[in-house]
Backbone as a ProteinNet text record, in pm:
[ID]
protein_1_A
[PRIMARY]
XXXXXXXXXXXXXXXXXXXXXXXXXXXXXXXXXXXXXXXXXXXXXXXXXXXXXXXXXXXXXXXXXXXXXXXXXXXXXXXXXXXXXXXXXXXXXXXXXXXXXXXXXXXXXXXXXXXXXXXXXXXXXXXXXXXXXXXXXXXXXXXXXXXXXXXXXXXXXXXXXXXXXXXXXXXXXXXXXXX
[TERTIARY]
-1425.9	-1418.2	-1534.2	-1606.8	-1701.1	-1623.8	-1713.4	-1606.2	-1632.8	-1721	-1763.2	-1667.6	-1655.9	-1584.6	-1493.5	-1456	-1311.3	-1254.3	-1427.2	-1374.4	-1478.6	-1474.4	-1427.7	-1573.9	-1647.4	-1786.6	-1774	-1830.3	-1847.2	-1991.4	-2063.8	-2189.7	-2149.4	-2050.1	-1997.5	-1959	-1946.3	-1820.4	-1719.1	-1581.8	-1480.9	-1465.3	-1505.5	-1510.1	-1573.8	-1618.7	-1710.8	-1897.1	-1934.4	-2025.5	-2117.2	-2256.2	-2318.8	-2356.8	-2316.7	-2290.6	-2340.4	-2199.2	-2227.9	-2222.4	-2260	-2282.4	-2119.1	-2070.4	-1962.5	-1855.7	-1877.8	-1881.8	-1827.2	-1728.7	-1698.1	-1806.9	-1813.1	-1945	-1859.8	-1852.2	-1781.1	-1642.9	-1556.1	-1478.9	-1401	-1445.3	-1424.9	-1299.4	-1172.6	-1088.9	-1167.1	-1067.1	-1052.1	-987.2	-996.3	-922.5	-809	-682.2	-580.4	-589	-597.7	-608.7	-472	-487	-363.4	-356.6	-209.3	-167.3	-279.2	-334.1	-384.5	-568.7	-601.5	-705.2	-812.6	-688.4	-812.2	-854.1	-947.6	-1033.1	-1098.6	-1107.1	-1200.5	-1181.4	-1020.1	-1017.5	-1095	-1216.3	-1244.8	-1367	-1452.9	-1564.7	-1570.8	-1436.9	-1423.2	-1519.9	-1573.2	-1654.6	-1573.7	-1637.7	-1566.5	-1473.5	-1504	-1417.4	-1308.4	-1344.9	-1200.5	-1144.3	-1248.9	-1237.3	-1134.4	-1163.4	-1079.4	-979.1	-986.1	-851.8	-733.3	-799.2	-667	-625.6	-714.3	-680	-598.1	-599.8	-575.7	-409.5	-376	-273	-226	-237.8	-160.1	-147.5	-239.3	-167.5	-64.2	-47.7	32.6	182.7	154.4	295.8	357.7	284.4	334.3	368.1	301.6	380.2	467	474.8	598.7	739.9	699.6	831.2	882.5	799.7	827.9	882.4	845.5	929.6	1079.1	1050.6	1186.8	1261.1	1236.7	1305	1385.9	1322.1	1327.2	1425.8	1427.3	1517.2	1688.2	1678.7	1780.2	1839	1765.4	1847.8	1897.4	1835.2	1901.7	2020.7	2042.1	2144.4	2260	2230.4	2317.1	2407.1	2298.7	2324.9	2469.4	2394	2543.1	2680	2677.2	2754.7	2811.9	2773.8	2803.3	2891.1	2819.5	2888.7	3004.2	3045	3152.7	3273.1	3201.6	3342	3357.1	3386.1	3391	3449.8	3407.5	3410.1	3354	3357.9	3249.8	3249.2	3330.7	3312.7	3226.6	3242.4	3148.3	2980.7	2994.2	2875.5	2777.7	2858.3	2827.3	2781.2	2866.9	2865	2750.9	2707.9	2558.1	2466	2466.6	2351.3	2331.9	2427.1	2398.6	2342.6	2403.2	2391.5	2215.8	2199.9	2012.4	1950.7	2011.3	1901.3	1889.9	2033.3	2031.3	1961.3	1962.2	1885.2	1746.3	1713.5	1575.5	1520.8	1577.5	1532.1	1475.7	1614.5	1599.8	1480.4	1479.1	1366.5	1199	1197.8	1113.9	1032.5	1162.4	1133.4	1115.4	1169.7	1110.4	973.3	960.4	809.6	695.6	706.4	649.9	604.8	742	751.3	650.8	658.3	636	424	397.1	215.6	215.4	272.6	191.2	265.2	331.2	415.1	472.9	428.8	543.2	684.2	789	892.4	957.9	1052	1146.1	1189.6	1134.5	1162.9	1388.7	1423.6	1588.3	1617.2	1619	1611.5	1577.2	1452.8	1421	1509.1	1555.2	1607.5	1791.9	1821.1	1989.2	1937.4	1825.4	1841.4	1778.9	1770.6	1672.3	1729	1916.4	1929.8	1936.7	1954.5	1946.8	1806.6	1692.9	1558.8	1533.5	1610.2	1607.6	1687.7	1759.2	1832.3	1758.3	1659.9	1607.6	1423.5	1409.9	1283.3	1190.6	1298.8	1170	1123.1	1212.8	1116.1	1051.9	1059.1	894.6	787.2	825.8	695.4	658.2	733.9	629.8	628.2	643.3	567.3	436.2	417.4	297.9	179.3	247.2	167.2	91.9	201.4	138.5	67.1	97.5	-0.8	-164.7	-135.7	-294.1	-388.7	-318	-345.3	-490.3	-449.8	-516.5	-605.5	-500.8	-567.9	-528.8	-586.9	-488.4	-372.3	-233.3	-113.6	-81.8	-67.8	-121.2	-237.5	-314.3	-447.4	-464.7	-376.5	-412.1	-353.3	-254.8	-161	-307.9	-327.2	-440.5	-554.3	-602.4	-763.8	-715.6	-617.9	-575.5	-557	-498.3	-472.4	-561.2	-701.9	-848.9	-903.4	-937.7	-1021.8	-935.4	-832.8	-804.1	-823.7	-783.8	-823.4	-1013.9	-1083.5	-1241.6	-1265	-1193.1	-1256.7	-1260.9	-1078.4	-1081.7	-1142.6	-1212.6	-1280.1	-1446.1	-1476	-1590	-1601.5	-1489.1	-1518	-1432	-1398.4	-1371.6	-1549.4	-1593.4	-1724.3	-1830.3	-1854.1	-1970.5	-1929.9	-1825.4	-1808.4	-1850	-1890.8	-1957.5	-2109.9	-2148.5	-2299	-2364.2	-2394.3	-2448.7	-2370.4	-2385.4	-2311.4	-2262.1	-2142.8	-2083.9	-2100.1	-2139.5	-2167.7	-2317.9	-2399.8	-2515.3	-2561.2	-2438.1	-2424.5	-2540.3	-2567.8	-2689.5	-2566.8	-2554.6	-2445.3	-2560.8	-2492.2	-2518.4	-2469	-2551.1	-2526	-2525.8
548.9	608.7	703.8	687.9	812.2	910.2	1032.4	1168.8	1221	1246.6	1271.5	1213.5	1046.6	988.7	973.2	904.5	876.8	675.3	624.4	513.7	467	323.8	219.6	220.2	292.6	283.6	163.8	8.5	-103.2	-97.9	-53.7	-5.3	5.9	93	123.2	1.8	0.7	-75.5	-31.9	-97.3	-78.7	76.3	82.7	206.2	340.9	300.8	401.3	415.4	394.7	363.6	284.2	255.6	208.9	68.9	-29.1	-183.1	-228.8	-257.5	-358.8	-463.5	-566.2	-700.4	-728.4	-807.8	-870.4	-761.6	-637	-619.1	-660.4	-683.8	-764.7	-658	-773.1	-744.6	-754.7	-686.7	-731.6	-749.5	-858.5	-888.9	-956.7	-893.4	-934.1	-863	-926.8	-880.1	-765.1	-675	-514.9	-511.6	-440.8	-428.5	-322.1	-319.4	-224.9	-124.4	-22.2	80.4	113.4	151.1	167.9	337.6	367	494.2	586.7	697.1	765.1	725.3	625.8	549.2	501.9	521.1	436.5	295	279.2	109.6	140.3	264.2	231.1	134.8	83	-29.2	-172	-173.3	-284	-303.6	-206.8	-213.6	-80	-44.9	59.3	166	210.5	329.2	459.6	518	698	739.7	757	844.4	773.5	602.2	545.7	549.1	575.8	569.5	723.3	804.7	978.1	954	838.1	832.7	787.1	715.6	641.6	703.4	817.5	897.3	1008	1029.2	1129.2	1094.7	974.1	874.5	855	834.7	789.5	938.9	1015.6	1171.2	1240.7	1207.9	1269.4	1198.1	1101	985.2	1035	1065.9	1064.3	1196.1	1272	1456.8	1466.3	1380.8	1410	1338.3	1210.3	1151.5	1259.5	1339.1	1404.5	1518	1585	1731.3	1668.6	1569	1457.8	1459.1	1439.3	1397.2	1543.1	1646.9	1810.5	1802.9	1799.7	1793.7	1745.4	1634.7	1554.9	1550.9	1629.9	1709.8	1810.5	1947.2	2049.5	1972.6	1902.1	1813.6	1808.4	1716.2	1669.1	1753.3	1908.5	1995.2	2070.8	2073.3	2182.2	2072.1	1952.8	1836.9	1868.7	1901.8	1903.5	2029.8	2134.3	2284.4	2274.1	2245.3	2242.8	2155.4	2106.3	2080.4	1921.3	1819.9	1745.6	1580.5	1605.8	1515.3	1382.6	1349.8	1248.2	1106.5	1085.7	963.8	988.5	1116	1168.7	1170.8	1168.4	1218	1147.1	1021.6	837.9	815.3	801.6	718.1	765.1	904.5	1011.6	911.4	961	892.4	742.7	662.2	525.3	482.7	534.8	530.2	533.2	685	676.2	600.8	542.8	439.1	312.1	284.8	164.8	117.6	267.2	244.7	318.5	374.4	376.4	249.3	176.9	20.6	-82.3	-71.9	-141.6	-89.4	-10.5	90.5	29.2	80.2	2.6	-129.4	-234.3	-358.5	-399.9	-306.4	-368.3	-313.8	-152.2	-115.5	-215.2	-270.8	-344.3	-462.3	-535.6	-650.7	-633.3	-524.6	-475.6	-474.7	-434.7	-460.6	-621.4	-660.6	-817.3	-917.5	-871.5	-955.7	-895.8	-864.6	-842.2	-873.5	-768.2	-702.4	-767.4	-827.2	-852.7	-708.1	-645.4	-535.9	-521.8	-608.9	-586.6	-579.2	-640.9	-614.7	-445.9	-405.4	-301.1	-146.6	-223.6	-86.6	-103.3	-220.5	-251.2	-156.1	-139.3	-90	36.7	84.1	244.9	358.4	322	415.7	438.2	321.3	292.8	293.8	270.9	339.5	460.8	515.5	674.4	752.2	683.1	765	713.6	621.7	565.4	604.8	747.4	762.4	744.7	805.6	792.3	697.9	588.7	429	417.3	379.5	402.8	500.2	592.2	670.2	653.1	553.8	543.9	392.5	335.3	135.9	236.2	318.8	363.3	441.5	504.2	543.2	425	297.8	225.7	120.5	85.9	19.3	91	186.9	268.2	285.1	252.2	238.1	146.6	9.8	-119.6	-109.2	-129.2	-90.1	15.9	-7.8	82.8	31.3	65	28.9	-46.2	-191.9	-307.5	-348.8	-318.9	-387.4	-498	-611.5	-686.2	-776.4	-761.9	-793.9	-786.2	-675.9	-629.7	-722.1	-703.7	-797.7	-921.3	-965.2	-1152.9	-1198.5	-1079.3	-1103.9	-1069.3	-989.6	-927.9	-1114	-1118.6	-1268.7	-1373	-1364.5	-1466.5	-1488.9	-1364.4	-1332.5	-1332.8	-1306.2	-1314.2	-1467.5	-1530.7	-1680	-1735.8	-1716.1	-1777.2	-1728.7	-1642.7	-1564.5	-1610.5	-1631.3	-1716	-1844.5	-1916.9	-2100.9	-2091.5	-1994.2	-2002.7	-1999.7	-1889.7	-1841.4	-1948	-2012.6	-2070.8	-2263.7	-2243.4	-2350.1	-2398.5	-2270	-2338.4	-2313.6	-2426	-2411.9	-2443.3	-2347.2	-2334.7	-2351.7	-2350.8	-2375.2	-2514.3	-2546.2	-2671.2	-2737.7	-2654	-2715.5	-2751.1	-2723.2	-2755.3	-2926.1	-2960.9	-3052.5	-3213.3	-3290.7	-3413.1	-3509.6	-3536.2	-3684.2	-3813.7	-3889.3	-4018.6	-4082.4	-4214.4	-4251.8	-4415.6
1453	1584.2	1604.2	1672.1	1759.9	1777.8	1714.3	1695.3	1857.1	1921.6	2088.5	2165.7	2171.3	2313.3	2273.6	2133.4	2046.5	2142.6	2158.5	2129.4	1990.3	1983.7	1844	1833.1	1711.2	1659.2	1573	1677	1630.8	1480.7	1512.5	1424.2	1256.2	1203.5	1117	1055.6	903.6	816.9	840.5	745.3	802.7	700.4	616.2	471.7	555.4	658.6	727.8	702.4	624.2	585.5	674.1	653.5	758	691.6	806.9	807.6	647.7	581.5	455.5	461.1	356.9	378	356.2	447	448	552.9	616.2	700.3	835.7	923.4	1012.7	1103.9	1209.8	1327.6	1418.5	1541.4	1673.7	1676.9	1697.6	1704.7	1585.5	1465.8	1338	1335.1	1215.6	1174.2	1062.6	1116.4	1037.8	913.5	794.4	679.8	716.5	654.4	701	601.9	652.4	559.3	482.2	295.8	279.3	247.7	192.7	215.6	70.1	133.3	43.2	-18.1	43.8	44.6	148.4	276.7	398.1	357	427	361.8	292.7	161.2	101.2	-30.8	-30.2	-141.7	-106.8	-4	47.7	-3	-38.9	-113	-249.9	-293	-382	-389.9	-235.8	-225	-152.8	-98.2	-45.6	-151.3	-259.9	-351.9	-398.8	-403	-452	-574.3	-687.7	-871.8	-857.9	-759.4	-766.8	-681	-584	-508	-620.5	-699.9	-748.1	-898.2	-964.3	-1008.7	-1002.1	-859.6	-805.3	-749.1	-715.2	-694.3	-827.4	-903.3	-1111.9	-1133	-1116.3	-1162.2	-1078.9	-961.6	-852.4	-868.4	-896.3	-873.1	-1021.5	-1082.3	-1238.9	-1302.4	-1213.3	-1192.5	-1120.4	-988.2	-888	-979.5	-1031.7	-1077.3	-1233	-1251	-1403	-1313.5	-1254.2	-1166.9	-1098.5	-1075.2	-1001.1	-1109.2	-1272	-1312	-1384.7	-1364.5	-1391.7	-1272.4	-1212.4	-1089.8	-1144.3	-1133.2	-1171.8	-1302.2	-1405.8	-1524.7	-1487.5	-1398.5	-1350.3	-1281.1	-1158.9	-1111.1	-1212.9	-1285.1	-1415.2	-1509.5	-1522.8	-1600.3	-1525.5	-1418.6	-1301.6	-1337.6	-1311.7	-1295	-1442.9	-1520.2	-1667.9	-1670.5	-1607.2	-1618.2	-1541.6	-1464.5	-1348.9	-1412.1	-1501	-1587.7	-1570.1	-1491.2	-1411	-1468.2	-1593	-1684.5	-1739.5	-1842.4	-1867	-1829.1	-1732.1	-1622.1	-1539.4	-1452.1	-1334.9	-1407.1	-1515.6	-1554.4	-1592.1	-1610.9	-1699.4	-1524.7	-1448.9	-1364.8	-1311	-1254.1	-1210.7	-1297.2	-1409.7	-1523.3	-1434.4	-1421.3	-1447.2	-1310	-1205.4	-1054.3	-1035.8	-1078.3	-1038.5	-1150.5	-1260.8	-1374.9	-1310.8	-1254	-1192	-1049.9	-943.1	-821.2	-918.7	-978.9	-1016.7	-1083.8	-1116.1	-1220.6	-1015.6	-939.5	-877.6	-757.4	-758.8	-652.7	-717.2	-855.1	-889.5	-917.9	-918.9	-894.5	-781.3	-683.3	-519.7	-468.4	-520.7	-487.3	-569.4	-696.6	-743.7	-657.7	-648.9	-595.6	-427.9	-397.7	-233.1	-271.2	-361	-356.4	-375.1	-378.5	-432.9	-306	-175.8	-109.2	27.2	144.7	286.7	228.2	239.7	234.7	365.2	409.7	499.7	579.3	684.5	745.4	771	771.5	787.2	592.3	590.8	394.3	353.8	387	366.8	448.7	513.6	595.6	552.8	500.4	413	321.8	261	97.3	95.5	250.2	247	170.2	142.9	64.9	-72	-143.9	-289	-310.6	-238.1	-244.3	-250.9	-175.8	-170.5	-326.2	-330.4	-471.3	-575.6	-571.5	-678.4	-680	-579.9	-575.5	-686.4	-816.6	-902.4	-974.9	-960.2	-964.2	-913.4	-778.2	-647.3	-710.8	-749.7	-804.4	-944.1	-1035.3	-1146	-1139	-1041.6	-986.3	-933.2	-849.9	-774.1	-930.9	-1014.5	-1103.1	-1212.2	-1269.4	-1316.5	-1239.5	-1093.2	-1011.6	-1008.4	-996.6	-955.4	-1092.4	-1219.8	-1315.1	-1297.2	-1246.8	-1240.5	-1116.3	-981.3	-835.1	-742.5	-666.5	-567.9	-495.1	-531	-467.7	-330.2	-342.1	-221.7	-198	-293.5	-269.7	-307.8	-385.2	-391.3	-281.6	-216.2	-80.3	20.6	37	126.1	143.8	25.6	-26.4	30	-8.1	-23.5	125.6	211.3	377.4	413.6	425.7	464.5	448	334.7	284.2	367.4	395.3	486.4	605	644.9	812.9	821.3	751	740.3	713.8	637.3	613.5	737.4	800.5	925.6	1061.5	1055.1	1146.1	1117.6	1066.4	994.2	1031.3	1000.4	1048.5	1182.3	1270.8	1443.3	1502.7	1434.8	1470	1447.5	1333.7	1276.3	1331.6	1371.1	1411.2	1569.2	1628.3	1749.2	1741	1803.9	1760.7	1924.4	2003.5	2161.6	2240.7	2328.5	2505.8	2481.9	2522.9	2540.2	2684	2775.5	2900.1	2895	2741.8	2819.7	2711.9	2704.7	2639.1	2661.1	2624.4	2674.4	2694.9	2822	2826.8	2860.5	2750.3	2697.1	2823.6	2851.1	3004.5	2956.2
[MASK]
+++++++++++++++++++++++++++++++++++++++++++++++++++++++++++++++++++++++++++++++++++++++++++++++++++++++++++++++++++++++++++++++++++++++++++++++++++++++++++++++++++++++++++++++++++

């Protein structure tokens, strides 16, 4: 965006950067920016080697204070007397939505998520935050979290944006009819 008028600075890459090769021009499909990154997982420039450092250390301190959390939790649950059913069942409840939280944030970089699916399970996601946050710490390990979802739908939408384009070759009205 042009910071002055705040419309669409065609000129630019999509990273911000000034026009790279491969680059959409004009009416080219755009890369979607993901969370904590922007587009710069598209050519791994603007600070992406510290974005995703910065993403594996964050996800992996928040789920360790989360999990400081949920021992204090446990501990009160323990003091109050309550007994060791209540206490099995606590334990097992967040291992089990944390196992499953994690297999869906996993499952969620490599694949589109069914939007009604996702909103049945918003709350066993929610009690299971700190799976979501250590799928996000060992993803960022490798890439940045949906980038390979990302990359794989970018290269598609560019291939086919490529053979719409390269496939016309001049004016069709100014065609030579054969008589």
């Amino acid at each position: 965006m042009s910071d002055e008028t705040g419309t669409a600075d065609t000129s630019a890459s999509p990273t911000g950067g000034p026009g790279k090769a491969g680059a959409p021009r004009g009416g080219g499909p755009r890369p979607e920016p993901l969370r904590f990154f922007g587009t710069s997982w598209v050519h791994h420039d603007n600070g992406y080697a510290a974005r995703r450092a910065g993403v594996a250390v964050g996800s992996l301190v928040a789920a360790a204070v989360s999990c400081l959390v949920l021992w204090f939790a446990y501990d009160g649950i323990r003091i109050a007397d309550t007994g060791s059913f209540v206490a099995v069942l606590v334990v097992a409840m967040f291992g089990i939505c944390s196992a499953l939280a994690f297999r869906n944030t996993w499952e969620g970089f490599g694949k589109r998520h069914d939007p009604q699916r996702q909103a049945s399970l918003r709350g066993l996601l929610a009690i299971g935050f700190v799976g979501s946050l250590l799928a996000y710490f060992f993803r960022s390990l490798t890439e940045a979290p949906g980038e390979k979802l990302h990359r794989e739908e970018y290269d598609k939408a560019r291939e086919a944006h490529e053979r719409r384009t390269t496939r016309r070759t001049g004016n069709p009205s100014r065609k030579k009819r054969h008589r």
